[in-house]
N, CA, C and O of each residue as an XYZ file, in Angstrom:
804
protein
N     -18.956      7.708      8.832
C     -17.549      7.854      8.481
C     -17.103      6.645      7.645
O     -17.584      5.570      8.003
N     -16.432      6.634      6.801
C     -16.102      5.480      5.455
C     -15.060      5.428      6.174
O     -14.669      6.228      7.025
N     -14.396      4.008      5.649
C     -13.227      3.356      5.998
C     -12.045      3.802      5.635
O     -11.009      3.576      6.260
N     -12.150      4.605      4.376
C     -10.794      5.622      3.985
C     -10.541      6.291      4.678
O      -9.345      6.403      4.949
N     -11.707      7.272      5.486
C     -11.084      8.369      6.408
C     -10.333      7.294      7.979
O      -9.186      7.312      8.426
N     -11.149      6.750      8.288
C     -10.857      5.974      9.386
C      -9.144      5.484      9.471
O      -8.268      5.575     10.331
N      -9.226      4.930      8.082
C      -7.667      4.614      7.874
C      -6.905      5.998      8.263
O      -5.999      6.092      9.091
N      -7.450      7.025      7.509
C      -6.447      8.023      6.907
C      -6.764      8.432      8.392
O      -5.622      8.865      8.544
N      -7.356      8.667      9.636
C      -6.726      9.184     10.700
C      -5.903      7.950     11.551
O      -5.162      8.289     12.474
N      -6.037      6.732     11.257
C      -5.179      5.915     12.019
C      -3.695      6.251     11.718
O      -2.923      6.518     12.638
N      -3.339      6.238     10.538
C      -2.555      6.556      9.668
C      -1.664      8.093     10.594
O      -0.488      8.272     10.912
N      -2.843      8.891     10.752
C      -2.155     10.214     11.345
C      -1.767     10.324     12.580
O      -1.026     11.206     13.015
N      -2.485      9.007     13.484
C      -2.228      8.778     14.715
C      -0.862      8.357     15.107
O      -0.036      8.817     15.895
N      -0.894      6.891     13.960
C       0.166      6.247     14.029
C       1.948      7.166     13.805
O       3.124      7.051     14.152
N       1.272      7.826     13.200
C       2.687      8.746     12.181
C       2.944      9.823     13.382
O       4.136      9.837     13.690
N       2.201     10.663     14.089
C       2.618     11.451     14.960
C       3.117     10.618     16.209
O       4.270     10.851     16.571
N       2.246      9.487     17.051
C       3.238      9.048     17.669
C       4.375      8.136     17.221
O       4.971      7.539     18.117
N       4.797      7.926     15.833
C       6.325      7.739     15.709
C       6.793      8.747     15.383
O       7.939      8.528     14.993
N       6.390     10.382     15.283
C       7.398     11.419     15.251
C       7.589     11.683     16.716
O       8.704     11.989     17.139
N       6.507     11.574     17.541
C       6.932     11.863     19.240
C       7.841     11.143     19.314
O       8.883     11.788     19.192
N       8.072      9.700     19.510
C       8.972      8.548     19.283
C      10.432      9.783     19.168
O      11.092     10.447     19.966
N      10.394      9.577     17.756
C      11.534      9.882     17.439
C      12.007     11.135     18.291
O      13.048     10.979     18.930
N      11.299     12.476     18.380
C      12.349     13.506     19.246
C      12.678     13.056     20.464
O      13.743     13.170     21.071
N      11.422     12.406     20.850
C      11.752     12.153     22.371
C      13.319     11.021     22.743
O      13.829     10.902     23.857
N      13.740     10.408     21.608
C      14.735      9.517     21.558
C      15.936     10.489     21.600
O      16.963     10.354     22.266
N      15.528     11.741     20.553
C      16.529     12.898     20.706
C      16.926     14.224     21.928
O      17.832     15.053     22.021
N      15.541     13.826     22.854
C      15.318     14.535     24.055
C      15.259     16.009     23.757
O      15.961     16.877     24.275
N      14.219     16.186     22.750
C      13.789     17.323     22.281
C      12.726     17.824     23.240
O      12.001     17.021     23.827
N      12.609     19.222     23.422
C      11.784     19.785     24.148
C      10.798     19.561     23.957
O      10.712     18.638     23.148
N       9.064     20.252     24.575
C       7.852     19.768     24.355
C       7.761     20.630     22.831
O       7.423     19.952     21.861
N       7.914     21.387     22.717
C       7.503     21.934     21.187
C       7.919     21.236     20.249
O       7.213     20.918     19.293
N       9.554     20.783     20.448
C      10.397     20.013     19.240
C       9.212     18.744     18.861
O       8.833     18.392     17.744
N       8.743     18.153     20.385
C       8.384     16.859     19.787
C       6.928     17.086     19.475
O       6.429     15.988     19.231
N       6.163     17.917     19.395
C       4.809     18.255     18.677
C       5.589     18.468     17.081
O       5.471     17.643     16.175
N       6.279     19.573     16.991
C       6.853     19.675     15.386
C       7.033     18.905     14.696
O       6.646     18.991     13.530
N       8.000     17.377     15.391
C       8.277     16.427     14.670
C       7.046     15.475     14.364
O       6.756     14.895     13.318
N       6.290     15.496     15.832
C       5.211     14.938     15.372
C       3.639     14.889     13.813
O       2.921     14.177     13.111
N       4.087     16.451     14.236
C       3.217     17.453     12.871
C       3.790     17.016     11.778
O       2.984     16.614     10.938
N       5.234     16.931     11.402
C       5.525     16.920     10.151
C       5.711     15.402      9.925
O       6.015     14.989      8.806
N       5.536     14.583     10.951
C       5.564     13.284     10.138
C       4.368     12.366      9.931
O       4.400     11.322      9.280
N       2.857     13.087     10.826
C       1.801     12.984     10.085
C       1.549     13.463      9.197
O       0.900     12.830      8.364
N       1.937     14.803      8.943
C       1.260     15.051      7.578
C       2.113     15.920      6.265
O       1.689     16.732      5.443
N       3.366     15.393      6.474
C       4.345     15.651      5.940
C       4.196     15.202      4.091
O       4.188     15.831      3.033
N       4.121     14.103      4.413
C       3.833     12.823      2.857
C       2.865     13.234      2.027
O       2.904     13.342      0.801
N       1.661     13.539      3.063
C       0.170     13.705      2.226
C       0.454     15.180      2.165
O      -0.109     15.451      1.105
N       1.000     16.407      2.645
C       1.203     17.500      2.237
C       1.664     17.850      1.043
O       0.850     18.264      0.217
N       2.694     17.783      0.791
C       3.589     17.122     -0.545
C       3.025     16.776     -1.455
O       3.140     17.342     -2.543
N       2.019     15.421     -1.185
C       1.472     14.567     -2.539
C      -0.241     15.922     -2.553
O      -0.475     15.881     -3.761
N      -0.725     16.355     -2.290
C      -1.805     17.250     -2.580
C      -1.308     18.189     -3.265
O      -1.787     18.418     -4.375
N      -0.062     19.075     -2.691
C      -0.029     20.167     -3.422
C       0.899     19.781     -5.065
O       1.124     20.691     -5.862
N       1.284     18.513     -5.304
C       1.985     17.901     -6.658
C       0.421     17.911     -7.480
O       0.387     18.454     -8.585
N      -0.943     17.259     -6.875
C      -1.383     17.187     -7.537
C      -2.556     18.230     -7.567
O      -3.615     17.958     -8.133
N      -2.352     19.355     -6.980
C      -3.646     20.489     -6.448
C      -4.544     20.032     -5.399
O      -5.589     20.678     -5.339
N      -4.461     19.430     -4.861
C      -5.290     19.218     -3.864
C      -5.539     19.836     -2.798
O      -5.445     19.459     -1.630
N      -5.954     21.081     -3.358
C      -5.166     22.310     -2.100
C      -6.571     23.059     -1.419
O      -7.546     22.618     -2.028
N      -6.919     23.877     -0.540
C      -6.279     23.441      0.770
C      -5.619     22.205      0.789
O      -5.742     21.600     -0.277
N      -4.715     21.415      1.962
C      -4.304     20.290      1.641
C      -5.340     19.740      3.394
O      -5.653     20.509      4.303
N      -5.625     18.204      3.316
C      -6.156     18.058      4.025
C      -6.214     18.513      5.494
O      -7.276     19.031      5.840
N      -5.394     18.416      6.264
C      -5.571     19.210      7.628
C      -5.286     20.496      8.021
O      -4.787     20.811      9.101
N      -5.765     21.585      6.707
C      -6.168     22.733      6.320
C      -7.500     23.037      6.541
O      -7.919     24.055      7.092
N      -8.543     21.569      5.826
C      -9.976     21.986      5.782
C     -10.777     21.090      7.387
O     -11.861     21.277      7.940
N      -9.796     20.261      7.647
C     -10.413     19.536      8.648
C      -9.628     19.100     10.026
O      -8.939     18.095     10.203
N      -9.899     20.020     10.827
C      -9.206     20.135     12.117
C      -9.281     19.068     12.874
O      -9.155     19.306     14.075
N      -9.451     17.920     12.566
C      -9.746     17.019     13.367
C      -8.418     16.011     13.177
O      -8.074     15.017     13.816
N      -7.859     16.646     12.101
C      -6.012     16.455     11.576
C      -5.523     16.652     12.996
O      -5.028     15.712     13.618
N      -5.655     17.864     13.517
C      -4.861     18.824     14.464
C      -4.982     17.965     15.544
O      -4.089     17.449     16.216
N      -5.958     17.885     15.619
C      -6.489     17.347     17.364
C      -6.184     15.947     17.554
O      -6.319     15.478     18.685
N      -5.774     15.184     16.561
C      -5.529     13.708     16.134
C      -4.056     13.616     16.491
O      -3.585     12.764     17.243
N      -3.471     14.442     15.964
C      -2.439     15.145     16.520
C      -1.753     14.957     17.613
O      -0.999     14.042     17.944
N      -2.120     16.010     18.194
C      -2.236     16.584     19.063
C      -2.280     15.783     20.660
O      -1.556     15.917     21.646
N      -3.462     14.923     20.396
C      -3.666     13.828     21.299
C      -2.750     12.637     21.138
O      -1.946     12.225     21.974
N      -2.996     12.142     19.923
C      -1.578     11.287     20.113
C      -0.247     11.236     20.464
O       0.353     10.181     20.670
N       0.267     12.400     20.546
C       1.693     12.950     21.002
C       1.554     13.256     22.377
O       2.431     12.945     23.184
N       0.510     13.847     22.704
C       0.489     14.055     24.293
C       0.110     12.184     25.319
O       0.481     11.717     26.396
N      -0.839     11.667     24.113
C      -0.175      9.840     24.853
C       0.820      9.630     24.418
O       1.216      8.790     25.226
N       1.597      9.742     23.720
C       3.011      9.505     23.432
C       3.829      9.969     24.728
O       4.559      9.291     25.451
N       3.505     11.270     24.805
C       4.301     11.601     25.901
C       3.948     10.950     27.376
O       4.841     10.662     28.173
N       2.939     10.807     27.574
C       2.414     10.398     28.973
C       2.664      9.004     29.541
O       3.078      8.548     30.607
N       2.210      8.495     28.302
C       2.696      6.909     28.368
C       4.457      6.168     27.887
O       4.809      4.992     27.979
N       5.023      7.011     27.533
C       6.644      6.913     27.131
C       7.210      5.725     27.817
O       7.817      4.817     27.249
N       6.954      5.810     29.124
C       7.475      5.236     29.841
C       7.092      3.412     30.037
O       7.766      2.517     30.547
N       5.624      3.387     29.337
C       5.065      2.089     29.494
C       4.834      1.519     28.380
O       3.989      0.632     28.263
N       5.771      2.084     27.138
C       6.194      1.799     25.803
C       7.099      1.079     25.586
O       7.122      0.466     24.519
N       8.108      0.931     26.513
C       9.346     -0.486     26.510
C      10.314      0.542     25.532
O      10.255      1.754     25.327
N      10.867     -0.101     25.229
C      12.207      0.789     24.150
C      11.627      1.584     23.337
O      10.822      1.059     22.568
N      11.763      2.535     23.277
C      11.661      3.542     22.260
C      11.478      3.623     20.841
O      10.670      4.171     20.091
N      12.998      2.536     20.656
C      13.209      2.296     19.293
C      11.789      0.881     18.568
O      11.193      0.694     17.507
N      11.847      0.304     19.782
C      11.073     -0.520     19.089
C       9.346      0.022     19.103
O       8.509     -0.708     18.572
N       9.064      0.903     19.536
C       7.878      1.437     19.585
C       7.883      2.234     18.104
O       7.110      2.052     17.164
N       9.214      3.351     18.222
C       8.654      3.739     16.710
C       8.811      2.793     15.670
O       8.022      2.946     14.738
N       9.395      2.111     15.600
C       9.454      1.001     14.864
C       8.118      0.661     14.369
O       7.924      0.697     13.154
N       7.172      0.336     15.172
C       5.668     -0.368     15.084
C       4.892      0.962     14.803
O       3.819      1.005     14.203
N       5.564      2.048     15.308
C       3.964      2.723     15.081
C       4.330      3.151     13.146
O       3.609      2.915     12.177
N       5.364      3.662     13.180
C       5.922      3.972     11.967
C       5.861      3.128     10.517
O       5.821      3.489      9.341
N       5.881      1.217     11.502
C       5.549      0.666      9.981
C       3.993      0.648      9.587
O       3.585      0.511      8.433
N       2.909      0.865     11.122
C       1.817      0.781     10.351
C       1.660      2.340      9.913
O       0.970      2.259      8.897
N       1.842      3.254     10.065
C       1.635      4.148      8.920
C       1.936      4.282      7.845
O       1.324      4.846      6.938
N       3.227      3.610      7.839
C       3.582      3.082      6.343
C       2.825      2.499      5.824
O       2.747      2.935      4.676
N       1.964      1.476      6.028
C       1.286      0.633      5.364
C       0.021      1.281      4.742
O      -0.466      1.043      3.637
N      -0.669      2.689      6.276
C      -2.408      2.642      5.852
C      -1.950      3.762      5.020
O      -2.268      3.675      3.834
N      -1.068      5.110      5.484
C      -0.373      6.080      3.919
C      -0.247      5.665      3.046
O      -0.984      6.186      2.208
N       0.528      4.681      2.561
C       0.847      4.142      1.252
C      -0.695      3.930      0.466
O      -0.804      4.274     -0.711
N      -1.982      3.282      1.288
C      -3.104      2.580      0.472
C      -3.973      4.077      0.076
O      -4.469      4.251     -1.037
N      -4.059      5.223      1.333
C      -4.758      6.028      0.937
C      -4.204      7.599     -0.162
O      -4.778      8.591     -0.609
N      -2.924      7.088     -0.194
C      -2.035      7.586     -1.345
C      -2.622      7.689     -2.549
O      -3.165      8.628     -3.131
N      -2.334      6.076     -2.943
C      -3.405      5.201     -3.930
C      -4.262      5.552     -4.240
O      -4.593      5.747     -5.409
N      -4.990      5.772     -3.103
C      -6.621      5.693     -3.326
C      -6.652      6.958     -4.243
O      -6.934      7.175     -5.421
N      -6.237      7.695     -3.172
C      -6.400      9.826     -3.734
C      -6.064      9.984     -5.428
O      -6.641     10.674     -6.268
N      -4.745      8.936     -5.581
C      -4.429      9.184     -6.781
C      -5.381      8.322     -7.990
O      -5.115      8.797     -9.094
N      -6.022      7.619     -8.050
C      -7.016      7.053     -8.321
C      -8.026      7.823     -8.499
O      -8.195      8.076     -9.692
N      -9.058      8.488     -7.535
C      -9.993      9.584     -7.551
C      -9.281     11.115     -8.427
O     -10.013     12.060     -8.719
N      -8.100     11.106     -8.674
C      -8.040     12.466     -9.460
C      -7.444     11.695    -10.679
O      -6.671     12.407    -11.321
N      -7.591     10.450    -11.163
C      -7.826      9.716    -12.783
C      -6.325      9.862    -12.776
O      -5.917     10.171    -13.896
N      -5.447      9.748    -11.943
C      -3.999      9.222    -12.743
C      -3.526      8.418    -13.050
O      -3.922      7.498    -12.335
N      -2.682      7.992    -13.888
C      -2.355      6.756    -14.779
C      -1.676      6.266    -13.254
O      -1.399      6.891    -12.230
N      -1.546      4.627    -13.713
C      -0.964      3.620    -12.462
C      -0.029      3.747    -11.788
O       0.049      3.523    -10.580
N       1.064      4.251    -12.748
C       2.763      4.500    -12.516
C       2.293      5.813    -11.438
O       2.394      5.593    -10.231
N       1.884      6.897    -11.809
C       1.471      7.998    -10.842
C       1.267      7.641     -9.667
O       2.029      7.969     -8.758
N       0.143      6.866     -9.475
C      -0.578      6.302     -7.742
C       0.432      5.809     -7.528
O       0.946      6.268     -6.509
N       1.163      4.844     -8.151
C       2.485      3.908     -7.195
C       3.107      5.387     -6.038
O       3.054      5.751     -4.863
N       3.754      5.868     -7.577
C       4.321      6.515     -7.049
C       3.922      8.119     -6.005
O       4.690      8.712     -5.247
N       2.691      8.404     -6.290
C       2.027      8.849     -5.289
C       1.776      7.899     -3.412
O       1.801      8.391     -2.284
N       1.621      6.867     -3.738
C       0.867      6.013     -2.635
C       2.836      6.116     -1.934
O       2.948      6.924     -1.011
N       3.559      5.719     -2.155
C       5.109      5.471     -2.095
C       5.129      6.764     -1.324
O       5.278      6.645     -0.108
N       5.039      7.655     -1.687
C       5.218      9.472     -1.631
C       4.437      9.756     -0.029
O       4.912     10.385      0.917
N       3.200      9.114     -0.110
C       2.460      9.368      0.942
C       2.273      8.792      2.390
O       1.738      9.196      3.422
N       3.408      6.910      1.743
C       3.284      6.496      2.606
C       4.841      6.882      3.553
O       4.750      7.075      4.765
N       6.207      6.959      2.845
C       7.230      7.114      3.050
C       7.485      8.685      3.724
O       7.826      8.782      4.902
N       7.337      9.583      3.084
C       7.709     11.252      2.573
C       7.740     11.174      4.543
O       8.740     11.320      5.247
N       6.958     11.026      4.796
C       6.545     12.042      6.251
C       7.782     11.207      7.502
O       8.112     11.697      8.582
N       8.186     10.083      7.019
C       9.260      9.495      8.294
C      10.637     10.345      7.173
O      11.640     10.894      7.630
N      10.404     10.266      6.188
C      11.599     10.681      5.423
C      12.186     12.443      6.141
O      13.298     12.633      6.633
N      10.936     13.646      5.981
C      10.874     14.716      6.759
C      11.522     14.414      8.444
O      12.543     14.962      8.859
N      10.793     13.563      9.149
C      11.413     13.384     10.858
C      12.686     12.827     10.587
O      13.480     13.194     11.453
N      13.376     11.848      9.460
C      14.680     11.442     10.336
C      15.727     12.458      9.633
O      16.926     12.193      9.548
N      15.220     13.493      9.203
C      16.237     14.628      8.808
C      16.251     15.265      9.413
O      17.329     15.724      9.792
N      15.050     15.716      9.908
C      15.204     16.684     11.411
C      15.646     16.245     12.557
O      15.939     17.080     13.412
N      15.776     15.008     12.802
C      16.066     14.402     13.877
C      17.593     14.200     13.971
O      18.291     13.787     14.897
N      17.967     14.721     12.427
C      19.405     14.190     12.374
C      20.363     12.532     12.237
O      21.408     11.973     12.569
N      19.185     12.365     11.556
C      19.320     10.698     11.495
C      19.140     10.345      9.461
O      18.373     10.651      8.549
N      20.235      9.648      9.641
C      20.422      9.138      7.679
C      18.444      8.650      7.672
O      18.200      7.896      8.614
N      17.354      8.933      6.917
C      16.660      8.234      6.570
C      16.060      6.844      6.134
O      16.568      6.216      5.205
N      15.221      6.489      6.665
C      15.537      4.649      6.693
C      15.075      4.580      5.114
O      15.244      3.457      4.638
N      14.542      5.523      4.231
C      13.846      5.609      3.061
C      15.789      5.276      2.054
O      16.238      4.486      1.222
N      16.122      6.062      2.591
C      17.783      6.028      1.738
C      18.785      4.566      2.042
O      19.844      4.290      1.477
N      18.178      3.887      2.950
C      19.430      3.393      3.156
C      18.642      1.408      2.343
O      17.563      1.206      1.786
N      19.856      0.338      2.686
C      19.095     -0.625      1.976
C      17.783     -1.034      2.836
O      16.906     -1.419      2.062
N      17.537     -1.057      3.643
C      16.820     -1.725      4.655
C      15.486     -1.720      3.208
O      15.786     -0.942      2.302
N      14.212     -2.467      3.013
C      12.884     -2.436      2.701
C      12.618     -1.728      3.322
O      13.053     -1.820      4.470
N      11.722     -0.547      2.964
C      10.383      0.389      3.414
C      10.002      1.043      1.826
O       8.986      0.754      1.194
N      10.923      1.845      1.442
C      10.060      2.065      0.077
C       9.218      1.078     -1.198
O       8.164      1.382     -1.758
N       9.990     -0.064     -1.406
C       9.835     -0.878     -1.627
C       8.665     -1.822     -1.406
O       8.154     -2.625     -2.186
N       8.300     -1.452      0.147
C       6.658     -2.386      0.903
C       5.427     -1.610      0.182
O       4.367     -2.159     -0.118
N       5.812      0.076     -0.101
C       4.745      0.969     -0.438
C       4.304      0.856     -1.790
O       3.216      1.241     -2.218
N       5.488      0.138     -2.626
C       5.635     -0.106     -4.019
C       4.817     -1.435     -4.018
O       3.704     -1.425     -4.545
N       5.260     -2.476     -3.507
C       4.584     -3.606     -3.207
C       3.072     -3.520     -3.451
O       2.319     -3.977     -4.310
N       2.871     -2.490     -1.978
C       1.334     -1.993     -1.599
C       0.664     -2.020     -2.506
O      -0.382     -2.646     -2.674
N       1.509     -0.958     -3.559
C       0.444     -0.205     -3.943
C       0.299     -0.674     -5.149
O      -0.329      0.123     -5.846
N       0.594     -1.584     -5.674
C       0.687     -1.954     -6.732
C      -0.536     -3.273     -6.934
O      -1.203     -3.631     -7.905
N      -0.437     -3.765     -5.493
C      -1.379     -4.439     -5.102
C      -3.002     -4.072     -4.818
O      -4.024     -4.732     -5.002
N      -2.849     -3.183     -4.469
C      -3.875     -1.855     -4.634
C      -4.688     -1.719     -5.764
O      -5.914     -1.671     -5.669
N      -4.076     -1.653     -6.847
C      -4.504     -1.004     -8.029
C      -4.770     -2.248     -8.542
O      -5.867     -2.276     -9.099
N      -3.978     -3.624     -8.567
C      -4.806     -4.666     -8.959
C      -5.940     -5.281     -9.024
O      -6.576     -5.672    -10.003
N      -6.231     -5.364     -7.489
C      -7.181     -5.479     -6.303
C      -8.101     -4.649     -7.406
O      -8.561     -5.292     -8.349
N      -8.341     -3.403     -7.315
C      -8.889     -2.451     -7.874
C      -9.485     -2.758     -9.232
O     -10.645     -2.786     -9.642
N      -8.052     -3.027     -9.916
C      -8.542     -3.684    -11.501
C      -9.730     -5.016    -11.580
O     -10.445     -5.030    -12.582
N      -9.861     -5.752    -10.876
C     -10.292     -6.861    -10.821
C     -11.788     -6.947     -9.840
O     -12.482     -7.906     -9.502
N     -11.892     -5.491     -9.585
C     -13.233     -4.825     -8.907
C     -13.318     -5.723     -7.661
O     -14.312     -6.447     -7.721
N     -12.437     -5.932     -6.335
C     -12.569     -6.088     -5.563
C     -13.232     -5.257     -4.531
O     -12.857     -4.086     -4.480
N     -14.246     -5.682     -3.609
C     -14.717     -5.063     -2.689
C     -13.338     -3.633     -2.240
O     -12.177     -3.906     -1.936
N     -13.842     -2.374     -2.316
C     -12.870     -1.091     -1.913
C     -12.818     -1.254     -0.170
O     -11.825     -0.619      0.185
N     -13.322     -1.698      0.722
C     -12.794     -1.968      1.981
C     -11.674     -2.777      2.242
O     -10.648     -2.624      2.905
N     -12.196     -3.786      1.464
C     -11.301     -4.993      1.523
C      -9.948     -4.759      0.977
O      -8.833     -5.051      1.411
N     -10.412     -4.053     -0.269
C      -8.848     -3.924     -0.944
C      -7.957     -2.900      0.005
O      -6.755     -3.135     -0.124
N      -8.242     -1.840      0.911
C      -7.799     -1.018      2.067
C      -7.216     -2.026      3.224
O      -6.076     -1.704      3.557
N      -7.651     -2.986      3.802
C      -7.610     -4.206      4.476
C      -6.632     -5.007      4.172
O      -5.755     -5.406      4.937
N      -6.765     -5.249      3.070
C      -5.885     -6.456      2.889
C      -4.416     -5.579      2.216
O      -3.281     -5.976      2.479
N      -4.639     -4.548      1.468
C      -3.223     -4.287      0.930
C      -2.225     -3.491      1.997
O      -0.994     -3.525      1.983
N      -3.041     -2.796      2.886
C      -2.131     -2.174      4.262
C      -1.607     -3.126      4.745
O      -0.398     -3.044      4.966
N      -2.447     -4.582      5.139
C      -1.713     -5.185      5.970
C      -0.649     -6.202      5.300
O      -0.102     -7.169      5.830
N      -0.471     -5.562      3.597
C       0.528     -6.439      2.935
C       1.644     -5.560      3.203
O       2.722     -6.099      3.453
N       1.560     -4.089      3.192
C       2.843     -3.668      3.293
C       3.412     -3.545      4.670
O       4.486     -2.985      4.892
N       2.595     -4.132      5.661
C       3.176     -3.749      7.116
C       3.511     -5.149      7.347
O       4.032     -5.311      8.450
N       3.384     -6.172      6.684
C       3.334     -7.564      6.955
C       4.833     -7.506      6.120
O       5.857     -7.768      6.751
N       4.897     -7.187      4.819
C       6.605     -7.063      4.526
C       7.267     -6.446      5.771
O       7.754     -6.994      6.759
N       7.157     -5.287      5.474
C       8.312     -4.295      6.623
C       8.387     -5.265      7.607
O       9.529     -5.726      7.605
N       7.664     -5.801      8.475
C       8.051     -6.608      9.757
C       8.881     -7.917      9.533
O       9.650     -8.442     10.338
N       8.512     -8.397      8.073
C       9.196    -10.000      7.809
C      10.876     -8.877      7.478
O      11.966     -8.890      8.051
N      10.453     -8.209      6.553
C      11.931     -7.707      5.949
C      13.172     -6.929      7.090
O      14.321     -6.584      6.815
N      12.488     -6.836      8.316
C      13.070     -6.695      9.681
C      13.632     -7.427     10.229
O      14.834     -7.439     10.493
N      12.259     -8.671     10.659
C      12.682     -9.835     11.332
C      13.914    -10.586     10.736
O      14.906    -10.871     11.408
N      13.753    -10.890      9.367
C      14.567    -12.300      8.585
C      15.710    -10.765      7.582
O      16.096    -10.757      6.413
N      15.874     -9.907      8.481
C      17.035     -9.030      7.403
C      17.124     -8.775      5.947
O      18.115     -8.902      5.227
N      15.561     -8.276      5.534
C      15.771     -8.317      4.148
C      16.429     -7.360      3.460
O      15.791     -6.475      4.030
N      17.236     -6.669      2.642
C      18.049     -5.964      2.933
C      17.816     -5.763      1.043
O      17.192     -6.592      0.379
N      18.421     -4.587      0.488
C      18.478     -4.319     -1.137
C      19.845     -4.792     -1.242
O      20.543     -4.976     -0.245
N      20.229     -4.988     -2.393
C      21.827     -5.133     -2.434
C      21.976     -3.372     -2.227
O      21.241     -2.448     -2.572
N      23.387     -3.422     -1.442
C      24.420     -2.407     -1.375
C      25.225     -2.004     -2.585
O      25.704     -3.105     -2.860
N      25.687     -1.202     -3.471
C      26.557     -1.230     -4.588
C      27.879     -1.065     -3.412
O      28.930     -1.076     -4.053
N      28.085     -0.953     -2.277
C      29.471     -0.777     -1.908
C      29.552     -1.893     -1.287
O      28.623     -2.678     -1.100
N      30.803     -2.024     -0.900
C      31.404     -3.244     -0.167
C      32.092     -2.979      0.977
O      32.601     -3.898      1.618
């Protein structure tokens, strides 16, 4: 198993238990919080395959999407209780999927030869899209819309990514080191309030 896939199911782990996270904050039934869970693993990368044909889209051809799933939401659920706040759990699981989505975004868009501006904005698409899907269903403004940093870390990422890349860095490493640049923002841009300017007052 290569280190891309490895990412790309941590990535799916991480993302379903911050969609459990999230219904369960909304005290959604057991189905609600599998749904939310489903669509915020594989919400982003759904989206970014079928923009660029990548169709079947991945956890179409490989069920091991499902069961990744599947299991993570049911420890989500089991363990809820030995998770401490809620909020701060999805918090963590949510920024590292932000981080390993955003790199294998990149990557994908890279392997089907698209110009740079594309992958950004693919890797952005893949890493963001899928919390963007849960906090609409959840009924919650999107943290993607508002000033807080998160789109911005994926932009960061991925930009870093493709450098890395340009300059023929080891491809593990560049997976390694640029995830843990965009999860290393999101947490500083948390901690120390980094914030976009507001146009309102």
């Amino acid at each position: 198993m290569s280190l891309f896939q490895i990412f790309d199911f941590l990535g799916t782990t991480a993302f379903a238990i911050s969609g459990a996270m999230a219904a369960m904050n909304k005290r959604l039934d057991i189905f609600g919080i599998f749904i939310i869970a489903f669509v915020t693993s594989v919400g982003g990368g759904t989206l970014r395959d079928m923009l660029i044909g990548r169709t079947p889209v991945g956890w179409m051809t490989d069920l091991t999407y499902l069961y990744i799933i599947f299991a993570a939401t049911l420890l989500g659920i089991i363990f809820r209780k030995r998770m401490g706040k809620l909020s701060k759990t999805l918090f963590l699981f949510d920024t590292i999927g932000l981080g390993i989505f955003t790199i294998t975004g990149a990557e994908i868009g890279l392997q089907f030869g698209l110009h740079p501006i594309i992958c950004v904005i693919l890797a952005t698409m893949s890493g963001s899209f899928g919390g963007l899907i849960r906090d609409i269903l959840v009924n919650e403004i999107p943290v993607i819309l508002q000033k807080e940093i998160y789109a911005l870390a994926c932009v960061i990422g991925a930009v870093g990514f493709l450098l890395l890349e340009k300059i023929n860095v080891d491809k593990d490493l560049q997976y390694v080191l640029t995830s843990s640049l965009v999860i290393v923002i999101r947490l500083l841009a948390v901690k120390y309030k980094w914030e976009l300017r507001s146009i309102y007052k």
